[in-house]
C-alpha positions as CSV (number, residue, x, y, z in Angstrom):
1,X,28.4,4.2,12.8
2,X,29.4,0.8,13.5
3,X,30.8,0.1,17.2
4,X,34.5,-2.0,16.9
5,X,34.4,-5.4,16.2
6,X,35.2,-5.9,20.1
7,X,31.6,-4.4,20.6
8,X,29.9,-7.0,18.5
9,X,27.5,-9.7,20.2
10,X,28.4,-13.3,19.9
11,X,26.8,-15.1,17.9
12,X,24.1,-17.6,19.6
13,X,25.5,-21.0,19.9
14,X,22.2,-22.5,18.7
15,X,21.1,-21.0,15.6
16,X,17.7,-23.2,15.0
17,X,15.8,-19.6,13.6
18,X,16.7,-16.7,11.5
19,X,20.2,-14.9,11.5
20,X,20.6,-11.3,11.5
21,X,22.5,-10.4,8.8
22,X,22.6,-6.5,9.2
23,X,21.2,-3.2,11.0
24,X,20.7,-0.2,9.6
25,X,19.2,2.9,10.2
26,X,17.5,6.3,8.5
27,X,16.1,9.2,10.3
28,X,13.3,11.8,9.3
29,X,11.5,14.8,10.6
30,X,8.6,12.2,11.5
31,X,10.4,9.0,12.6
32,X,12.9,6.8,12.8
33,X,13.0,3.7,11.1
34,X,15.2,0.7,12.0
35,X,15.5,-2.2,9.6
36,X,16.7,-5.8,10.7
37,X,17.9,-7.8,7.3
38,X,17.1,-11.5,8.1
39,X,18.3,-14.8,6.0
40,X,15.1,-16.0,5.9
41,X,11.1,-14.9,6.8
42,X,10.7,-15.0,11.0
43,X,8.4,-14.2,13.6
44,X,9.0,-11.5,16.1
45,X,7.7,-9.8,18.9
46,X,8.2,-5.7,20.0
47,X,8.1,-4.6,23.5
48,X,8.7,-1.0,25.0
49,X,10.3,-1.3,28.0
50,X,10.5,1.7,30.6
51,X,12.6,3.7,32.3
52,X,15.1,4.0,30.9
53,X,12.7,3.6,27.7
54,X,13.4,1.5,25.1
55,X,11.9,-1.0,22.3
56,X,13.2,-5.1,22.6
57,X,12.5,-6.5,19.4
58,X,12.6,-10.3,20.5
59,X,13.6,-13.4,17.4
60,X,12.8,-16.9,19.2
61,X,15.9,-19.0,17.9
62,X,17.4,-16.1,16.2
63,X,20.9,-15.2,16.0
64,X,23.2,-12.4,15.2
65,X,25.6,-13.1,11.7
66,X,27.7,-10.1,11.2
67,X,25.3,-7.4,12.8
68,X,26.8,-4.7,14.6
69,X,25.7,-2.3,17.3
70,X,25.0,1.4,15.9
71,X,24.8,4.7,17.5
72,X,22.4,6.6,15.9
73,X,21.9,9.7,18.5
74,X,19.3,11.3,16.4
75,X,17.2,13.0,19.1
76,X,14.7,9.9,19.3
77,X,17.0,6.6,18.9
78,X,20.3,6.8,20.9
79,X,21.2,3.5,20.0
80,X,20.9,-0.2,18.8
81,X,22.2,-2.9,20.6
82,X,22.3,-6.4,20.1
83,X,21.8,-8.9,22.4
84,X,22.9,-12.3,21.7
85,X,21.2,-15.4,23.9
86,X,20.8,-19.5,23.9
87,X,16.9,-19.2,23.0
88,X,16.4,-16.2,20.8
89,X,18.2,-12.9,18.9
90,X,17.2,-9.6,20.9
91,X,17.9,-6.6,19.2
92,X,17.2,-3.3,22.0
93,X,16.8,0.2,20.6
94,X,17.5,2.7,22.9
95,X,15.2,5.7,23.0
96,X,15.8,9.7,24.3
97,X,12.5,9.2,25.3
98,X,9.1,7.7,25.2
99,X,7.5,6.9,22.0
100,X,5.1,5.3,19.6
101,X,6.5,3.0,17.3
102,X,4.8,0.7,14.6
103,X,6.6,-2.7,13.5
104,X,6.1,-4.6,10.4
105,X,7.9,-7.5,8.1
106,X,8.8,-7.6,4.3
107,X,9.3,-10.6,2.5
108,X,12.6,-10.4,-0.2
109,X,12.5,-9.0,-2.9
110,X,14.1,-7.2,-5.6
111,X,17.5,-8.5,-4.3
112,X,17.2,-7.3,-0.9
113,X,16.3,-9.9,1.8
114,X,14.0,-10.6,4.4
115,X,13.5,-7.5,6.7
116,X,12.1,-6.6,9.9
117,X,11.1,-3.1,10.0
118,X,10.9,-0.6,13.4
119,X,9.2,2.7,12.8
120,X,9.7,5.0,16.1
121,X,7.4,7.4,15.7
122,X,8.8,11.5,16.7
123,X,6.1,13.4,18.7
124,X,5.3,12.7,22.0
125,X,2.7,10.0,22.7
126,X,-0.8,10.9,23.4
127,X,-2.2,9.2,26.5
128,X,-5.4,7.1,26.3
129,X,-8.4,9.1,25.8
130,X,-6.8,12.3,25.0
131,X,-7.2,11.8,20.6
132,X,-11.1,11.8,21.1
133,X,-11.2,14.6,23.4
134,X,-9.5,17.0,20.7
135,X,-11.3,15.5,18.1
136,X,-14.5,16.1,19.5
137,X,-13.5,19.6,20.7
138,X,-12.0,20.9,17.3
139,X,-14.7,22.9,16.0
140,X,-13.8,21.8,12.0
141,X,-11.6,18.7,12.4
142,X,-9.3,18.2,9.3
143,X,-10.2,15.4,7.7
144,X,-7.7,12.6,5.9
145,X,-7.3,13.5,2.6
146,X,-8.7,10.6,0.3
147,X,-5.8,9.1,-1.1
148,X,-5.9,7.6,-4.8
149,X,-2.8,5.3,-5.5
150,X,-2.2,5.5,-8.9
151,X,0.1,2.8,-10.8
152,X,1.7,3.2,-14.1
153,X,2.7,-0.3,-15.2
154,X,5.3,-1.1,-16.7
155,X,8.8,0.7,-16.8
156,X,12.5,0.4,-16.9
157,X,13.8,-2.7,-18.9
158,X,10.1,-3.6,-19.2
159,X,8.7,-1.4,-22.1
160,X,5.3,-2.8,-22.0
161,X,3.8,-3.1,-25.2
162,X,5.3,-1.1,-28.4
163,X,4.0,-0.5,-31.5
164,X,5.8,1.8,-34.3
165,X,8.2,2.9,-31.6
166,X,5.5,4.1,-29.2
167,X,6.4,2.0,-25.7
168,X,3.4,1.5,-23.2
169,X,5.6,2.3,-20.5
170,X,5.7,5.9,-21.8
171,X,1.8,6.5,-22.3
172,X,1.0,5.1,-19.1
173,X,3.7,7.5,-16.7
174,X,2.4,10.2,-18.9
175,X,-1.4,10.1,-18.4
176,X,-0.6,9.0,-14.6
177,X,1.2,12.3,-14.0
178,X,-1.5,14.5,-15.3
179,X,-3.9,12.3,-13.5
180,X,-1.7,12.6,-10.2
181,X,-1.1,17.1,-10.9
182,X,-5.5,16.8,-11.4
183,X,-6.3,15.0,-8.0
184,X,-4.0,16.8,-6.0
185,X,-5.7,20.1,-7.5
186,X,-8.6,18.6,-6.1
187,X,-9.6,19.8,-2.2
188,X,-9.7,16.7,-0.2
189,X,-7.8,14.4,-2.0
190,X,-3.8,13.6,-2.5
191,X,-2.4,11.3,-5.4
192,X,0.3,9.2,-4.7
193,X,2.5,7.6,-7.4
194,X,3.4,3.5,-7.7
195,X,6.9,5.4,-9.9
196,X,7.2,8.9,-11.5
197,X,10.1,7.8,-13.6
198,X,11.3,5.4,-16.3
199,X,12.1,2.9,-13.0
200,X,10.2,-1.0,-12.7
201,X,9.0,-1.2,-9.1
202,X,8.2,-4.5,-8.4
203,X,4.6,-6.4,-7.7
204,X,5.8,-5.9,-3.8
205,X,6.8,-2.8,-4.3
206,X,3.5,-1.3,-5.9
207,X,1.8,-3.0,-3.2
208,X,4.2,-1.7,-0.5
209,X,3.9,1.7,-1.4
210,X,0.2,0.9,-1.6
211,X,0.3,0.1,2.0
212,X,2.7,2.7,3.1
213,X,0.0,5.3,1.6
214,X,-2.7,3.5,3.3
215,X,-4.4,4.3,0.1
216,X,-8.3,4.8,0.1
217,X,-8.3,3.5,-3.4
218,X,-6.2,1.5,-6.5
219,X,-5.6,2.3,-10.3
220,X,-3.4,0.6,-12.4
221,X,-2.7,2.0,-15.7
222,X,-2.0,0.0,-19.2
223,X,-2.5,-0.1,-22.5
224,X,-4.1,-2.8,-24.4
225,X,-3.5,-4.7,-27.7
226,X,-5.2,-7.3,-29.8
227,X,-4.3,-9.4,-32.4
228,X,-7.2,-7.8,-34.2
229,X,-6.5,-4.4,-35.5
230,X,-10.3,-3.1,-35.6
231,X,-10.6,-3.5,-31.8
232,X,-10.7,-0.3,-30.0
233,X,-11.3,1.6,-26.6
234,X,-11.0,1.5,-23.0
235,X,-11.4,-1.2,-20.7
236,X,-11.4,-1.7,-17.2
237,X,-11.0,-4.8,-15.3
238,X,-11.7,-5.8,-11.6
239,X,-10.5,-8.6,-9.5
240,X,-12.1,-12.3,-10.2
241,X,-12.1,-14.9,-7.3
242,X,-13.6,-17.2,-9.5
243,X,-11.4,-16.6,-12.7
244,X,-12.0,-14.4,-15.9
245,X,-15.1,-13.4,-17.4
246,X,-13.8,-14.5,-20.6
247,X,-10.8,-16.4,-23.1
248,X,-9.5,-13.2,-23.9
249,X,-9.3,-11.4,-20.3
250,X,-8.5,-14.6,-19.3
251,X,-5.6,-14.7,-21.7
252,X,-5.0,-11.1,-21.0
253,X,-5.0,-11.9,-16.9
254,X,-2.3,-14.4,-17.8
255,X,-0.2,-12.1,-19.5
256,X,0.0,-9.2,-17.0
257,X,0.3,-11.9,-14.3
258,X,3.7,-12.8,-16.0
259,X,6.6,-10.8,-14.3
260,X,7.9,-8.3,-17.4
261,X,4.6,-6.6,-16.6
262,X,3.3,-6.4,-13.6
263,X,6.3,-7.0,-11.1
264,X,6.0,-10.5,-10.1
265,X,8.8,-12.2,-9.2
266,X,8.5,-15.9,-11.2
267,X,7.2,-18.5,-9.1
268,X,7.8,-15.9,-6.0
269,X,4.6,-16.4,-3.2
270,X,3.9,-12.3,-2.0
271,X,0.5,-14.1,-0.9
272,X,-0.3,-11.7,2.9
273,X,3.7,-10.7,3.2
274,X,4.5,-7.8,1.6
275,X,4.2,-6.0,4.3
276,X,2.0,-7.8,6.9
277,X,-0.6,-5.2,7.2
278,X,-2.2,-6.0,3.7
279,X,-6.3,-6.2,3.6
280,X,-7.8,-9.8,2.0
281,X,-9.4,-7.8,-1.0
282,X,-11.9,-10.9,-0.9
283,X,-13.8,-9.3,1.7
284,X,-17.6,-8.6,0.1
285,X,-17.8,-4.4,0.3
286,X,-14.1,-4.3,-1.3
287,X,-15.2,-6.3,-4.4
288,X,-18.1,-4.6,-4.6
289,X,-16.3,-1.0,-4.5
290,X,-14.0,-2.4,-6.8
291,X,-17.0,-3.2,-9.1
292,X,-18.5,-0.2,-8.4
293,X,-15.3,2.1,-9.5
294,X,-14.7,-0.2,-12.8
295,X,-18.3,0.7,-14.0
296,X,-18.0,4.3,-13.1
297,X,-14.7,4.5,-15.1
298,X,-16.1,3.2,-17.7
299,X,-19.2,5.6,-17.6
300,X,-16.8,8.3,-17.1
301,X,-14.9,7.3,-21.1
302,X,-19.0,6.4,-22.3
303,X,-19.8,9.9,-21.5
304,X,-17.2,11.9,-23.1
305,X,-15.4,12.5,-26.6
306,X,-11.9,10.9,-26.3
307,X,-11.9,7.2,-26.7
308,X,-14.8,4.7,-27.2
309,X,-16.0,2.7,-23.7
310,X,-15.9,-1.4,-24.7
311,X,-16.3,-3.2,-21.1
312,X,-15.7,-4.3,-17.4
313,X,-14.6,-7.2,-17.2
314,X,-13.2,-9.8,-14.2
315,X,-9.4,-11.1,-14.5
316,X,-7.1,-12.7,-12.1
317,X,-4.6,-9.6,-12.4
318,X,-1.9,-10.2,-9.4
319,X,-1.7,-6.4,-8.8
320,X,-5.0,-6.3,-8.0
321,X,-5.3,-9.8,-5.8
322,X,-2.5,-8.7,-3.5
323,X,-4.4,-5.1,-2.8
324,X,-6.3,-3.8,0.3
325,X,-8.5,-1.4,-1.1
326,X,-10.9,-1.1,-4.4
327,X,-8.9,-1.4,-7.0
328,X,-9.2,-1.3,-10.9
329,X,-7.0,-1.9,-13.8
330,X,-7.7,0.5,-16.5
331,X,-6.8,-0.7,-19.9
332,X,-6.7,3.2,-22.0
333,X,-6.8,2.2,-25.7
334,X,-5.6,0.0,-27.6
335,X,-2.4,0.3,-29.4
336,X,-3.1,-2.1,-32.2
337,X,-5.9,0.2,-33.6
338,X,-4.7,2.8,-35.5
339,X,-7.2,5.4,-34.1
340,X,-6.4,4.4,-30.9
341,X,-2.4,4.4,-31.7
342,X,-3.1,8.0,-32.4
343,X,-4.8,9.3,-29.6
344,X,-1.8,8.0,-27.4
345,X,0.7,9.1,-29.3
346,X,-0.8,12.5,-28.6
347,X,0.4,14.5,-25.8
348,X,-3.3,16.7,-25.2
349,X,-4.9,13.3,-26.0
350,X,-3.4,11.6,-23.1
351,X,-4.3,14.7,-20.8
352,X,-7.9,14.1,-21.8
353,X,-7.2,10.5,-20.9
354,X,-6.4,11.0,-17.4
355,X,-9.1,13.7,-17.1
356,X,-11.5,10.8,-17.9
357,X,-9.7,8.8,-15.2
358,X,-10.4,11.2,-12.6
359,X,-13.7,12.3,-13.4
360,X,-14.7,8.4,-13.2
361,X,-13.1,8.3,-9.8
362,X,-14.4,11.0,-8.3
363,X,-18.5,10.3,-9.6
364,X,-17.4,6.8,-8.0
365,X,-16.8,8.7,-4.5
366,X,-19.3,10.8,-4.7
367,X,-22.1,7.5,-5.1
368,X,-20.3,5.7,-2.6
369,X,-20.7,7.9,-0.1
370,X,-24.5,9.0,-1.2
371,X,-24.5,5.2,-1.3
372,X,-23.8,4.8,2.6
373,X,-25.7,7.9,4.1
374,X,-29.2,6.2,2.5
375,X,-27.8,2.8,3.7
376,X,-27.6,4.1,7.2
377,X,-24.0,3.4,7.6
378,X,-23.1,5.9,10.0
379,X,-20.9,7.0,12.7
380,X,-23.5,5.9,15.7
381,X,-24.0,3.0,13.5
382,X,-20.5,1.5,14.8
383,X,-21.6,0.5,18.2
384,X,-17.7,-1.2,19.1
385,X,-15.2,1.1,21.5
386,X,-12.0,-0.4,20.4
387,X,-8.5,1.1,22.2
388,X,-5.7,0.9,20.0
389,X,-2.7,-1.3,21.0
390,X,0.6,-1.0,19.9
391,X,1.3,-2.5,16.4
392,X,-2.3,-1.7,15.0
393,X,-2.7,0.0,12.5
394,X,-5.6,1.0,10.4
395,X,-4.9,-1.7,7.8
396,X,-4.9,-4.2,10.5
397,X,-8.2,-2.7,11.8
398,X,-9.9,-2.5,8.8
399,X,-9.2,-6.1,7.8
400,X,-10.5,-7.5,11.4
401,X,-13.5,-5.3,11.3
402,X,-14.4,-6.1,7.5
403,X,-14.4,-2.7,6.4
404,X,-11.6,0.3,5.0
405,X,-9.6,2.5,6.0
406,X,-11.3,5.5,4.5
407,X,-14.3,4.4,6.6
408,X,-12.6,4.6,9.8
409,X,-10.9,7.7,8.9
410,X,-13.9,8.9,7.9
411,X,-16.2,7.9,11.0
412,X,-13.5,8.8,13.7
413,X,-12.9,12.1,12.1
414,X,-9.2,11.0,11.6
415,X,-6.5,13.9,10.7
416,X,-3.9,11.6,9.7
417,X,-2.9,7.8,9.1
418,X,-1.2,7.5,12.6
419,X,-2.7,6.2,15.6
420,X,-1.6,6.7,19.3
421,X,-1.8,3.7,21.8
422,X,-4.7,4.0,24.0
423,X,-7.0,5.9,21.4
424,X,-10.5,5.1,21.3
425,X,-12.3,4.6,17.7
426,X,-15.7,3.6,17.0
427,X,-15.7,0.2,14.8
428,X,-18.3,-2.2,13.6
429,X,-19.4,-5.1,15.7
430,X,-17.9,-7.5,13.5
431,X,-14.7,-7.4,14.5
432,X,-12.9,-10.7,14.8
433,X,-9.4,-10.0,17.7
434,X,-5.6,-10.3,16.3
């Protein structure tokens, strides 16, 4: 509810930063989030202040263009106020109590601008220590599920490729459901879903959600064509620093690079914005995972009786470049073959596609993790005490430390993606501070 216009902060008299446009405001069971809609990209700083308790979210230079006050009064936020001065744009939300609260930034997109977003987190705040101490005491901790992000390309006004009527965008939701309904059968593990309907999510957007998942791992989903007919089976392509491992995944790369099929804006630069917690998927162990799952995928379609395996191959894919996890790009047949047009046209055929999908994945998890027990990579093996601050998260942590976030889940005996201020977690010693 807006306050009168009598209410509203006057706006700076120096506006040499970014303007507030608008507040607004949605509440959950688990949090409440506050969003800030900025005229341009700016840097900000959030400080809790106590007692009373609240959160300043500070904007050097900023200042306030037709953003009003709100009450909100949802048991957690009682308000947002806004606070106009000479050197900066404060905006103050006004808690019930104290809380945890995470903070990041979103570059525009999809016609909505520049945001600043304030998560306040519902639950009271556990003091420092105390998330090791009930770790260590539960006698079977429950573990993070293992979260596979899985993105059907593709969709709304962007049909993908089409051949005698069949649209890619189709194929792709359909064997991505089945896929999603067989990992989330699977103890352990929870799919989430880039879009479940005939709706184009943006490049941001499948990375966003990737982000807000804090997803353990990356599929994308297509269907291929060629110019000749006879060419046939699944491919599966991984992330190329150095370019494409050949013309035609080259040409291929530049293709689903183009924004009618993969999201990206033309010319736009997502390049460590989308959401400001994003992993640099150049990092060594993430390539090599992402290598790793592409051959196993691959092995998984060799193996069985539904389509032929052709190759792994390296491309410059965007949706894989702007990812913080292992990530592949599966490529399920080919529509330009007429076997292959076949197979996806059939509905049982495609459910035996996305059981290949997730038998690869899951052989990949299972040698990963054999992989690190010989290796030695464990738990006593991260020699750093690190105690959380406000604003980390486990993406942030992972990309300082150079590893995942399924590994420090999965060393620290995690139960969930959120993290209390004050916690202690065992990292490796390469850490490099924010």
């Amino acid at each position: 509810l807006a306050l009168p216009a009598a209410a509203r902060p006057a706006p700076a008299t120096a506006a040499v930063g970014p303007v507030v446009l608008g507040i607004r405001h949605s509440s959950t069971p688990e949090r409440t989030r506050v969003v800030l809609d900025l005229d341009r990209s700016a840097s900000f700083e959030v400080r809790q202040v106590g007692e009373p308790y609240r959160l300043a979210v500070n904007l050097p230079g900023g200042s306030f263009g037709r953003a009003a006050a709100l009450r909100v009064g949802d048991g957690l936020v009682r308000s947002v106020r806004c606070n106009a001065g000479a050197s900066r744009a404060q905006v103050v939300l006004d808690l019930e109590q104290e809380a945890d609260f995470r903070s990041f930034s979103l570059p525009a997109a999809d016609g909505r601008p520049d945001r600043i977003v304030i998560d306040v987190l519902r639950g009271a705040p556990a003091a420092a220590g105390d998330r090791p101490a009930v770790a260590a005491a539960a006698a079977l901790p429950a573990l993070r599920p293992f979260t596979v992000v899985l993105d059907p390309g593709h969709g709304g006004d962007d049909p993908g490729a089409i051949r005698d009527g069949l649209r890619e965008k189709d194929v792709v939701l359909d064997v991505a459901l089945e896929a999603a309904r067989l990992i989330d059968a699977l103890p352990g593990y929870r799919a989430v879903l880039t879009r479940r309907d005939d709706s184009y999510p943006s490049l941001a957007r499948r990375v966003g959600i990737a982000a807000e998942a804090d997803g353990d791992v990356f599929l994308s989903i297509h269907c291929n064509t060629h110019r000749r007919s006879e060419v046939a089976g699944m491919e599966v392509y991984f992330l190329s620093l150095q370019g494409a491992t050949d013309r035609e995944a080259q040409e291929l790369a530049n293709q689903e690079n183009a924004r009618q099929l993969v999201g990206l804006d033309a010319g736009g630069d997502h390049d460590e914005q989308v959401v400001g917690i994003l992993l640099d998927l150049r990092t060594s162990r993430v390539l090599h995972e992402s290598s790793r799952l592409a051959d196993q995928l691959l092995a998984a379609a060799a193996s069985g009786d539904v389509v032929a395996a052709r190759k792994v191959k390296q491309a410059r894919f965007q949706v894989l470049s702007q990812l913080a996890m292992p990530a592949a790009l599966v490529e399920l047949a080919y529509l330009s073959n007429p076997g292959d047009l076949a197979l996806l046209r059939d509905g049982t055929a495609r459910g035996r596609l996305a059981a290949v999908v997730v038998e690869g994945l899951v052989q990949w998890r299972r040698d990963r993790d054999a992989a690190e027990r010989l290796a030695g990579i464990r738990s006593d093996a991260w020699s750093r005490q690190y105690s959380v601050r406000r604003g980390d998260s486990l993406w942030s942590l992972a990309r300082r430390h150079g590893t995942t976030v399924a590994a420090i889940s999965r060393h620290n005996d995690l139960a969930g993606a959120g993290l209390a201020v004050g916690q202690v977690l065992q990292l490796p010693p390469t850490g490099r501070e924010p």
